[in-house]
C-alpha positions in Angstrom: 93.9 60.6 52.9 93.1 56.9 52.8 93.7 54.8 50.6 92.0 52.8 48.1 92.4 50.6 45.3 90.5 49.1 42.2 90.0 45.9 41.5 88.4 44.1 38.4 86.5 41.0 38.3 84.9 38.6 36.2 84.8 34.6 35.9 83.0 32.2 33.6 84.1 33.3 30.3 83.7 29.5 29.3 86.3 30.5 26.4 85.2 31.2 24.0 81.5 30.6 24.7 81.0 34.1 26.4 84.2 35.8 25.0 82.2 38.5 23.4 81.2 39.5 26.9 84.6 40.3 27.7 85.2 41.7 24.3 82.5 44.3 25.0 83.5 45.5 28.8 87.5 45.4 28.0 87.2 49.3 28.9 86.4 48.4 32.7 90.0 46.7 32.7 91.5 50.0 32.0 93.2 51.9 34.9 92.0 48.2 37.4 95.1 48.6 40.1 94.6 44.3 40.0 92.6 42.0 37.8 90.8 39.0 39.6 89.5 36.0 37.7 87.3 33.8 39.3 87.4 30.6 37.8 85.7 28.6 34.8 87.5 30.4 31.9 87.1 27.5 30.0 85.0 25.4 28.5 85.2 21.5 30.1 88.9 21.4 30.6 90.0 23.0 27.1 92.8 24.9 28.7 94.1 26.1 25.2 91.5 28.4 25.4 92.6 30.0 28.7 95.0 32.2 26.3 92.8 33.4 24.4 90.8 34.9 27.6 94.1 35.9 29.1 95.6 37.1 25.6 91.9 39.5 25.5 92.3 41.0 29.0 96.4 41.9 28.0 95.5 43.9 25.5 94.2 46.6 27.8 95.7 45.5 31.0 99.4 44.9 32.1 99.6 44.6 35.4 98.7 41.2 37.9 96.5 38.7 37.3 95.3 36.4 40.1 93.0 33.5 39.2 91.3 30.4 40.7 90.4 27.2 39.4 86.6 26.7 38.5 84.6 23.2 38.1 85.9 23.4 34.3 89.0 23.9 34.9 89.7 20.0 35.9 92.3 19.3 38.3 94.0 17.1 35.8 94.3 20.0 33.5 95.7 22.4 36.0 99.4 21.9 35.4 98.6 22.7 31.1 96.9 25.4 32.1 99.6 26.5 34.8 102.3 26.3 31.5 100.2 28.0 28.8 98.5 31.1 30.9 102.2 31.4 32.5 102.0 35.2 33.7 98.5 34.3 35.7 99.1 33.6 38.9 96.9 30.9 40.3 95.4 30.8 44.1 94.5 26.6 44.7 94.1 26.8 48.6 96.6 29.9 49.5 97.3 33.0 49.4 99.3 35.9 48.3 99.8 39.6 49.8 100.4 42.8 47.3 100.6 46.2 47.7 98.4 48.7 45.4 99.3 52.1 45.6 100.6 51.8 49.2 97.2 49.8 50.4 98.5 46.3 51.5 96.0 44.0 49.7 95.8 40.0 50.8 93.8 37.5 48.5 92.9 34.3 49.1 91.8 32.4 46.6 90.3 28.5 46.3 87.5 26.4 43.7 85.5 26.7 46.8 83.5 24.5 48.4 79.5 23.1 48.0 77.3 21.8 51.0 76.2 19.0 48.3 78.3 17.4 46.2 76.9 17.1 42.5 76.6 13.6 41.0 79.2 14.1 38.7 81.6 14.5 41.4 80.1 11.9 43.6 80.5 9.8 40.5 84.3 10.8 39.6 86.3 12.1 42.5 86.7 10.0 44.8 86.4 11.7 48.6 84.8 14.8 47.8 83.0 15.3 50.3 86.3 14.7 52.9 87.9 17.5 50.4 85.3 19.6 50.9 85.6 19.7 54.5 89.4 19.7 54.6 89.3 22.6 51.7 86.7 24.1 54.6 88.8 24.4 57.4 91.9 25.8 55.5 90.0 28.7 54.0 89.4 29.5 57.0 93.0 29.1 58.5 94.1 31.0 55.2 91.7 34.1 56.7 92.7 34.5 59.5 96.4 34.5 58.6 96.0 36.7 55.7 94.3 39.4 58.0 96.9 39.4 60.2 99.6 40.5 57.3 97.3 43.0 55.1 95.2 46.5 55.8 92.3 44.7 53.3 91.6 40.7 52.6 89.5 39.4 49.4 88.7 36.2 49.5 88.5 35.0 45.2 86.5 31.8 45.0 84.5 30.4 42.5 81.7 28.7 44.3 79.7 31.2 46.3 78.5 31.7 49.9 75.1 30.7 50.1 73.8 34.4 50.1 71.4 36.9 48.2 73.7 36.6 45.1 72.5 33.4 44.3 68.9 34.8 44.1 67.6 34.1 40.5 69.4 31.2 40.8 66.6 27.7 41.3 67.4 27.6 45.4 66.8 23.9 45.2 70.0 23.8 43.9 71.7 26.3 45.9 73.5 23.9 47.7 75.0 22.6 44.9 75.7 25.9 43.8 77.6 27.2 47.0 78.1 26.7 51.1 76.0 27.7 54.0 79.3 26.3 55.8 81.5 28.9 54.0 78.9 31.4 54.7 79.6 30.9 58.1 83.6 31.2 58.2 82.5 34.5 56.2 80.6 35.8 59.2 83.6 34.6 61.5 86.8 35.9 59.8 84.8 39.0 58.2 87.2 39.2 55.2 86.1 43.2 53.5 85.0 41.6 50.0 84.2 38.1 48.7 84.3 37.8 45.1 82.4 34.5 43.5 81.3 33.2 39.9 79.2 30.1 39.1 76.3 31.6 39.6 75.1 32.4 35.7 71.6 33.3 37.1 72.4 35.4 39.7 69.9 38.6 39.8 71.8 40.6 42.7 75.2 41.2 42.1 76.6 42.3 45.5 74.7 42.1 48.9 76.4 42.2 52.1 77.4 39.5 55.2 77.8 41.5 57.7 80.7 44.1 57.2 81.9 42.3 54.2 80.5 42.5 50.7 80.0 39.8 48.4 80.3 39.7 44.6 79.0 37.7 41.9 81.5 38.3 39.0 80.1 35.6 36.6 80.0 37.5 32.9 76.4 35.5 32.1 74.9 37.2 35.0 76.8 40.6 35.2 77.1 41.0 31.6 80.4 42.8 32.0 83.5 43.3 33.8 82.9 44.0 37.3 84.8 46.8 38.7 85.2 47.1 42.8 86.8 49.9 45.0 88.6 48.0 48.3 90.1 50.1 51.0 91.4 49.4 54.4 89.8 47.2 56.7 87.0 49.3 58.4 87.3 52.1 55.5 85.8 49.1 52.8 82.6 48.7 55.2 81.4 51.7 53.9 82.2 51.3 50.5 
């Protein structure tokens, strides 16, 4: 019998500014094998509010949380909210391998990166576009290794490849939005799922790259807790 797994998803909670979102789809959190969240839990660096968006998923779910950093989440708040949401572990730029229910299950998790920087960032962090490229090339080393160790790889970001679930979205802006470039390492490494936020606007939810499917998790657009069956790599093609 082969084996499969659930995972659930969300991102852009922007504590508490779409709490009730989470509030109202708690029940898709129930019997997740792993819980994914994909950046921008907060609200312009507030971490304190992280705990309250960790402390609502806890009360139905026990089990792993993986996370990423989103554009709110600001680098010089990471470490507060590293201390404060302490049973979260958080993907900047690696990866880590678990096993659900004998299905070995690799994530690798990052911010992401954007083909165009947006002023703000031109404005205050200084190399961006150098980090951008750099941040690039390791997702892409981080792939390739991470499907050599597990049966399934998700890659957790929370800028999107530049894809149909960033229709609704204005596309002038896509680029600022999400990567063509990641799009590409997508196609290459053929990870089975990508799961993205950021994208509040999004009208399609999950198309497909190739063999691997691609998820916009972000609560404005989804409206709820996205739930997502993985399997082994070949078996989650047809999923």
């Amino acid at each position: 019998m082969a084996l499969t797994a659930v995972l659930a998803a969300l991102s852009d909670v922007h504590g508490p500014r779409y709490l009730n979102l989470l509030n109202n789809s708690l029940d898709a959190l129930e019997g997740a094998d792993l819980v994914l969240l994909a950046g921008d839990l907060v609200e312009r660096g507030a971490a304190h509010h992280c705990k309250l968006v960790v402390d609502r998923i806890r009360s139905v779910y026990g089990g792993e949380l993986l996370a990423v950093f989103g554009n709110e989440e600001y680098d010089e708040r990471k470490e507060e909210l590293r201390r404060l949401c302490s049973d979260v572990k958080w993907l900047d730029d690696e990866y880590v391998v678990t096993e659900l229910g004998g299905l070995k299950v690799a994530v690798v998790g990052t911010r992401g990166v954007l083909d165009r920087p947006t002023r703000w960032q031109l404005r205050n962090v200084p190399g961006i576009r150098e980090i951008y490229r750099r941040r690039l090339e390791r997702i892409e080393e981080l792939l390739r290794e991470a499907s050599r160790e597990a049966q399934c790889v998700v890659l957790l970001t929370h800028y999107a490849p530049i894809c149909g679930t960033l229709e609704g979205e204005d596309e002038r802006v896509w680029s600022q939005l999400g990567s063509r470039r990641l799009t590409r390492v997508v196609m290459r490494t053929k990870p089975d799922v990508v799961i993205h936020g950021h994208a509040h606007n999004g009208k399609r939810l999950m198309v497909r790259l190739g063999e691997t499917r691609v998820y916009n998790v972000a609560l404005p657009a989804t409206g709820r807790v996205t739930r997502i069956v993985i399997g082994a790599r070949g078996l989650s093609a047809f999923m």
